[in-house]
N, C-alpha and C positions, 0 to 999 in steps of 0.2 A: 504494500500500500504506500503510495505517493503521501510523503508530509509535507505542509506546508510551511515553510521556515517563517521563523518568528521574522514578524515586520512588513510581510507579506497580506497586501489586502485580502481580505477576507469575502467568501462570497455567500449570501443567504438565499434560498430559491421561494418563494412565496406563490400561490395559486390564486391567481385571482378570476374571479369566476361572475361572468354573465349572468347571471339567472332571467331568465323571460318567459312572460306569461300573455294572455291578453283576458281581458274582463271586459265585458259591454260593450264593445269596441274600442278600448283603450288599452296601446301597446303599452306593458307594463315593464320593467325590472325589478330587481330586489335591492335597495340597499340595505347599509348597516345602520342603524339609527342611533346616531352616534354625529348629525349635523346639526351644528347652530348658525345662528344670525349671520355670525363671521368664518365660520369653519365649513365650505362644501360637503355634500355626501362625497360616500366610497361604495364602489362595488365590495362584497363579501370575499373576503382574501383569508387565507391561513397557511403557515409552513407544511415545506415537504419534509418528513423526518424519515428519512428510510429504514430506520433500524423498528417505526413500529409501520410503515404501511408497503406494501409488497409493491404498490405500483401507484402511483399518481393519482390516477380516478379512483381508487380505493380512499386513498387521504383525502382527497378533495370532497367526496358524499359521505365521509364521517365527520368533516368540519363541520362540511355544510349543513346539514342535521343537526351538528351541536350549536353552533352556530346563529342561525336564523329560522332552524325549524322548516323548512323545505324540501318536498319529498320528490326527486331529479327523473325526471325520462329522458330523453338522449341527451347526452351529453360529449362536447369531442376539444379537443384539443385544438387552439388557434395559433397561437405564435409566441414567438418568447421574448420581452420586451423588457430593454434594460438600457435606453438612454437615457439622456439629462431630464432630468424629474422625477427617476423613482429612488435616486441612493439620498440617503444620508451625508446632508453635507456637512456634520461633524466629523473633523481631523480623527481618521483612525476608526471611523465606523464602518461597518462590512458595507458593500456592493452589495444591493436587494435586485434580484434578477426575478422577475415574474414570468412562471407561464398562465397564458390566460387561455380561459376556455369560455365555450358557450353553453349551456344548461338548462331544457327547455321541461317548465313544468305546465301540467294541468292541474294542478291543485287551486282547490276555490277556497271563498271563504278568506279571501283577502282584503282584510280592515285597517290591519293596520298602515300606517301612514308612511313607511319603508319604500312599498310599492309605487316607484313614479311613474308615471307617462314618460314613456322614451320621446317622446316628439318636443314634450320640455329644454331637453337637453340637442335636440337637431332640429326645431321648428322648419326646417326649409325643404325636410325629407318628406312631410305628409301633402301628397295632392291627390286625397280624397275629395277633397273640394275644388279643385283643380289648380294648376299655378298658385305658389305663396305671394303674394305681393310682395312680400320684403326680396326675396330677390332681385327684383328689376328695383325695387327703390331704393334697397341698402345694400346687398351682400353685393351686385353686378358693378355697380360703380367703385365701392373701396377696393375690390379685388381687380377692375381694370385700372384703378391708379396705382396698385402697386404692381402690374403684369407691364406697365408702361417703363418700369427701370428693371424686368427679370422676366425678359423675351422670350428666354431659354424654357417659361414654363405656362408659355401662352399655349401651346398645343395638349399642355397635360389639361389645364383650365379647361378647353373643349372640349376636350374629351371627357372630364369629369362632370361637368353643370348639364352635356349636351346643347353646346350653344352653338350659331353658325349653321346650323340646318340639322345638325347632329339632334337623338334620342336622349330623351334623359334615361339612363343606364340606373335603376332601382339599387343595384347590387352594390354600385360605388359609393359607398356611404365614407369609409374610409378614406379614400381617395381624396374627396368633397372637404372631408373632415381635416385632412393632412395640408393640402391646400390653404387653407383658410387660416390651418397654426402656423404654417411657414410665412402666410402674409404679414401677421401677428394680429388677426383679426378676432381672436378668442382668447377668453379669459388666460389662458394655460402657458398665452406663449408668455404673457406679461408673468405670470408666477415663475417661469421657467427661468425667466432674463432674459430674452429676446430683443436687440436692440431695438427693434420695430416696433415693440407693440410696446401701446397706450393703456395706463392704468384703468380705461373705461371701454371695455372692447366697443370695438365698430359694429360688428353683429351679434344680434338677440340667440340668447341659446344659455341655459345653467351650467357653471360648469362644475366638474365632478374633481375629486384630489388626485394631485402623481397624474399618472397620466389612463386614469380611469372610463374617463371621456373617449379614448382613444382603441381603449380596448373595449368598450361596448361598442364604438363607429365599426370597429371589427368586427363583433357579433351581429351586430344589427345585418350588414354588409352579407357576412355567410350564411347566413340564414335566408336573406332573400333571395342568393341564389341558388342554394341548396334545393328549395321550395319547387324552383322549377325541375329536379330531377330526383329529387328523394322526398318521400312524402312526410317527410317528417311535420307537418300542418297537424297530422293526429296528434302529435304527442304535445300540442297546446287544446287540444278539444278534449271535452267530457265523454264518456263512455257510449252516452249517446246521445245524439244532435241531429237538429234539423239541417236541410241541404242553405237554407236561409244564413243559421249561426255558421257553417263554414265558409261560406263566401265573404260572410263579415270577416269572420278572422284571416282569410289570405289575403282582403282589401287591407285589414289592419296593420297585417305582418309588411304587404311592399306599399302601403301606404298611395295608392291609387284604386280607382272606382273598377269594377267589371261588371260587364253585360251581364245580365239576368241569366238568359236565356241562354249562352255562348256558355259561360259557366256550368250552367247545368247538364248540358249537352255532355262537354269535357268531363266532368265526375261521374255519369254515369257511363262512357266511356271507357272509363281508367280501370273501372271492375274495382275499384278501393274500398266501397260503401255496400252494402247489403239493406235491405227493410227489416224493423224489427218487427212490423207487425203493430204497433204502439203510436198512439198524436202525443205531439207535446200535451201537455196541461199549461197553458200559457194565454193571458188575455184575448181577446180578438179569433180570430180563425183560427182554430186546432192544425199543424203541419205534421206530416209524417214523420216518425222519429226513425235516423237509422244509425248506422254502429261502423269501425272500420272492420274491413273482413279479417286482417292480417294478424291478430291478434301478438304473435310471437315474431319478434325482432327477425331471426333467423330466415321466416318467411317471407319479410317485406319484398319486393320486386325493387329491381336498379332503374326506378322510375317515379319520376314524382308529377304534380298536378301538369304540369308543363303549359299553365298560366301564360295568357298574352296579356298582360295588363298595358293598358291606353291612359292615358289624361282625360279624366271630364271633361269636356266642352260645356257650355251652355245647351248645345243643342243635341246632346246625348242623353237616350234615356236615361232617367235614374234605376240603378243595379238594384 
């Protein structure tokens, strides 16, 4: 075994972990409740200790259960994240290296006030409604006055907002998000020291500690594209649901409208869903209730909804 000679920075590995859920149509996460006035939330983190957990995802869902009390369905691994903003910048304190994951629950029964709306934290991701205004009135102009002295990341810009003729790409949340901190247009770059950024960001959006912000823009980002090729959409629904409650939730999850009709086409399609035979019990018109087929992980299919999500217009029917 490799020793580490005295004197020698020291490294800590910490998990910090995604958790997301969706409720009434509000994309949710977990934090730690443990924010004040002046202090941002944190995603749910805990150390790796290898001499008690045999492998990563094993430590991370006995945290996490101790933790915040959240009971995990898919869960996977995102990237390992250890620039300026997660160490301790006390003289002689270890390098905190994070891996961060994503963590998708269907657990209800969420009151407490942990759980936020991820669109808090990226308002310019949700075009359920269509286009956010503040793009075109605040995020398009402070990001072309600074793409006006850093040319070299004009085409990344395009490609990431979908400007210029280009699509907005759901999936790039990251991208969108990394942009906007390299401008110094969020809270993060200014705690970070960024010569750029202004102690009052230029664009609306909360932000989260270290660089937590960055690794939910991760989650959020994998998940939307996952969505179109692994169905992992079940593992944020109840055991059984109307075809209505899922199309809410995969408008939730990429944060755009879909057709009624086109949707339903596609899931019954996909062979995913079954009838149970049962209507909801719910206000208004009784809906059929149904279940996914796949019950055991092992049998899922290497296929997911495979979603065309559009932009609302004005003149598109409401989904």
């Amino acid at each position: 075994m490799q020793h580490i000679p005295a004197g020698e920075p020291q490294i800590l590995i910490d998990l910090s972990t995604a958790i997301i859920g969706t409720d009434a149509g509000i994309f949710q996460c977990r934090l730690v409740e443990d924010a004040t006035d002046t202090q941002p939330g944190r995603l749910p983190f805990g150390p790796f200790v290898p001499d008690q957990h045999r492998t990563m995802e094993i430590g991370l869902r006995q945290w996490v259960g101790e933790q915040v009390g959240v009971a995990l369905g898919h869960v996977e691994q995102l990237y390992t994240f250890a620039d300026r903003g997660r160490q301790n910048t006390t003289p002689g304190a270890p390098h905190v290296v994070s891996v961060g994951y994503l963590a998708l629950t269907n657990q209800t029964g969420r009151q407490t006030r942990a759980w936020r709306d991820i669109y808090s934290f990226f308002p310019w991701e949700d075009w359920r409604e269509g286009e956010p205004s503040m793009l075109a009135d605040i995020i398009y102009p402070a990001l072309d006055s600074w793409l006006a002295q850093h040319s070299e990341r004009r085409e990344s810009a395009r490609l990431a907002f979908g400007r210029d003729g280009l699509a907005w790409g759901e999936e790039y949340v990251l991208e969108r998000y990394e942009l906007l901190y390299e401008a110094g247009l969020v809270a993060e770059a200014f705690a970070d020291g960024r010569e750029n950024a202004a102690p009052t960001p230029a664009v609306p959006g909360e932000p989260l500690q270290l660089d937590h912000r960055r690794i939910l823009a991760t989650a959020v980002g994998r998940l939307r594209a996952k969505l179109k090729y692994r169905p992992v959409i079940f593992d944020l629904m109840p055991l059984t649901f109307t075809l209505t409650q899922l199309q809410h939730t995969a408008e939730t999850v990429l944060g755009v409208g879909l057709h009624k009709q086109n949707f339903r086409r596609l899931v019954e399609k996909s062979g995913f869903v079954e009838a149970t035979g049962k209507m909801s019990k719910s206000r208004g018109r009784p809906a059929e209730l149904f279940r996914f087929r796949h019950q055991e992980r092992s049998e899922r299919p290497l296929a997911g909804l495979r979603v065309s999500p559009g932009r609302l217009r004005p003149s598109d029917p409401s989904p």
